[in-house]
Structure formats: C-alpha cells, structure tokens
C-alpha positions as CSV (number, residue, x, y, z in Angstrom):
1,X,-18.7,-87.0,18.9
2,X,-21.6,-85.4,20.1
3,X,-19.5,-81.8,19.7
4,X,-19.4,-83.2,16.0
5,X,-22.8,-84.0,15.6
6,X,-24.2,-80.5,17.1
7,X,-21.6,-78.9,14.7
8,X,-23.0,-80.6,11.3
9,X,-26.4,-79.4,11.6
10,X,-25.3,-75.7,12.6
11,X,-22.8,-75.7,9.6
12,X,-25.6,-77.3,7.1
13,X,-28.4,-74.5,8.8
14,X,-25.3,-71.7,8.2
15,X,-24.8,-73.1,4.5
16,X,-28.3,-72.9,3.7
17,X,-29.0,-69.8,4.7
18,X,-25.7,-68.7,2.6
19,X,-27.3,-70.4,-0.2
20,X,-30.7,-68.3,0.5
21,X,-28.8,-65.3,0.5
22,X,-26.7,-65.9,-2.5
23,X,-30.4,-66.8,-4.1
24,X,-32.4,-63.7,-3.1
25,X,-29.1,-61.6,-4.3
26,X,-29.4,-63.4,-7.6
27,X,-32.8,-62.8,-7.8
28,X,-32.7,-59.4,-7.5
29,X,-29.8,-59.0,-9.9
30,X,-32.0,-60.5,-12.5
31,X,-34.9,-58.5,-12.0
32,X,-33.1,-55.1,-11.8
33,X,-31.0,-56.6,-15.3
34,X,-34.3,-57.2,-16.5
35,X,-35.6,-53.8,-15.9
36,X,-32.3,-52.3,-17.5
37,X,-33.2,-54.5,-20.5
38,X,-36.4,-53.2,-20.8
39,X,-35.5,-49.5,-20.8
40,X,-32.7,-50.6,-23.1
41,X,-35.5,-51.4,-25.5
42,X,-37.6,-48.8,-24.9
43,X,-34.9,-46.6,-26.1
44,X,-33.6,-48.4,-28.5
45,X,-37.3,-47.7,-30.0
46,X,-37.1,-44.3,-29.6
47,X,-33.7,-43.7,-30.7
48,X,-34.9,-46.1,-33.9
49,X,-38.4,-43.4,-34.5
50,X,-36.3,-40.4,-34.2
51,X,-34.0,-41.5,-36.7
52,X,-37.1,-42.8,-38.9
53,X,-38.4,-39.5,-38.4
54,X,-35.2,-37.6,-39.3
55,X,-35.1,-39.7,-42.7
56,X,-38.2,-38.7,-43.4
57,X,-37.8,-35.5,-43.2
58,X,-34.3,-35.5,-44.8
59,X,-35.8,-37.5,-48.1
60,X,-38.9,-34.8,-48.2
61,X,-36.1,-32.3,-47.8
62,X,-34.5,-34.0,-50.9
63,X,-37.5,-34.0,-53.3
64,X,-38.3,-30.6,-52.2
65,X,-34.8,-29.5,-53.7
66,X,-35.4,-31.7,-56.4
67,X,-38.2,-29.9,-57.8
68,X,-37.4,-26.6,-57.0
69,X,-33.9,-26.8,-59.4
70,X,-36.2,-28.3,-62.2
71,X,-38.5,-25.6,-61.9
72,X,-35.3,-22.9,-61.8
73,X,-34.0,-24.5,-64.5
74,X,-37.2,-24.7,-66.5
75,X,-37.6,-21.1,-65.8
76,X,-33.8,-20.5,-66.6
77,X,-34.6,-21.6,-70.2
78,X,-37.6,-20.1,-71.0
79,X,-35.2,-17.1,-70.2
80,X,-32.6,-17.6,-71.8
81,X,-35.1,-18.8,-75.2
82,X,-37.1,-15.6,-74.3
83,X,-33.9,-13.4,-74.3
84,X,-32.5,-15.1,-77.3
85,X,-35.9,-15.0,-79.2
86,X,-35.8,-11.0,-78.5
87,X,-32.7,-10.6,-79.4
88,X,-33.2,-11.8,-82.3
89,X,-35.8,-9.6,-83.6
C-alpha cells in the first residue's frame, strides 16, 4: 500500500505538470492566433484603402471621359452647323 500511496502523488505531480504544459502551449497558440488576427486586419485595411483609392480614381477617370465626349460632341456640331451654314451660302 505504501508502493500505492508514493505512486498517487507522483502521477497527480506528472498530471499537473501535463496540464501546465498543455496550458502554456495553449497560451501561446492564442497569442500567436491573436497576432495573425491582427495582421489579418491590418491588411484587410489596406487591401480595403487601395481598392477605395482605385475607385476613386476609376470614377474621376469616368467623369473625365464624360466631359471630354460632351465637349467633342459639342464641338462636332458647331462643325457640322458651321460646315452646313457655309455650304449653304
């Protein structure tokens, strides 16, 4: 009995220390999942401003084109009214 005694304590000592282990290991698996989070985020951000950026630039581009066909086709039809007003003199 005293074999069985001796044992216990060994055995509860060994499964603490498991325990310790398997709780510094989990520890350390949320702080480096916590740092992958965070870079995650960071970028996510930047992905999400060069994208803001790009449709920006892509709606500028878009007015830009805008007005220069109106102001070819204004042009076009003073033309075109120039050319038929000289025509027809």
């Amino acid at each position: 009995m005293a074999r069985q005694d001796s044992a216990q304590p060994e055995a509860v000592s060994a499964k603490v220390r498991d325990l310790q282990l398997m709780l510094n290991q989990t520890k350390n698996e949320v702080m480096t999942l916590k740092e992958q989070l965070t870079n995650s985020r960071e970028a996510s951000n930047h992905y999400k401003e060069i994208a803001d950026s790009a449709e920006k630039r892509l709606s500028e581009s878009n007015d830009a084109a805008k007005a220069l066909k109106d102001d070819l086709e204004t042009r076009l039809k003073k033309a075109v009214q120039e050319k038929d007003t000289s025509e027809a003199k």
